[in-house]
N, C-alpha and C positions, 0 to 999 in steps of 0.2 A: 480461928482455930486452925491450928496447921495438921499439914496430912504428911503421914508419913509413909515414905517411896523405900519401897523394899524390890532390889535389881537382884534380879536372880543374880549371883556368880557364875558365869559360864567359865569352865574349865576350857584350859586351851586345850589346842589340838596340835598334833606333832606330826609330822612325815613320816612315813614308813624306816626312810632311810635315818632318821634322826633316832627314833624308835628302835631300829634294829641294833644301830650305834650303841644302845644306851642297855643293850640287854642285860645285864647287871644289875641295873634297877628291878628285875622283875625275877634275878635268882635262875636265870636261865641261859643260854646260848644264843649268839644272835641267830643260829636257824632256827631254834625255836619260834623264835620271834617274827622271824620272816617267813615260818609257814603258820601258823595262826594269821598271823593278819595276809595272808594270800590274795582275800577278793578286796582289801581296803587300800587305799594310796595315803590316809590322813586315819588318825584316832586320837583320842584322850589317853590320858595313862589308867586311868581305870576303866575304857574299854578293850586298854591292849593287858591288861590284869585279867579281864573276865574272859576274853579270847584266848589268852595264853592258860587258864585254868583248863577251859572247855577242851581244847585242843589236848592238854597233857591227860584228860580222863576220859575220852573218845574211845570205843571203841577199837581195835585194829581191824582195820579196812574199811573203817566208815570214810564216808567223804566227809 
């Protein structure tokens, strides 16, 4: 009986600076993109998606 091997897909991960490059992808500016992801050096594109939402519906003057 054979078994079958199910690999997670891990999504890659991107630099800041690739990221910020690429701000277009996410319909934004690269500052936008460069302050959302502020405390990270690496992310996936769907945690600089969900950082970049959070950040655009924040509060003004929240940290």
């Amino acid at each position: 009986m054979a078994e079958k091997v199910t690999a997670a897909k891990k999504e890659a991960k991107y630099s800041k600076t690739e990221l910020i490059a690429n701000a277009a992808l996410f319909e934004v500016t690269p500052e936008i993109v460069a302050a959302a992801l502020l405390d990270k050096e690496e992310a996936t594109k769907k945690e600089t998606e969900t950082a970049v939402k959070s950040f655009l519906t924040r509060k003004k003057g929240a940290k």
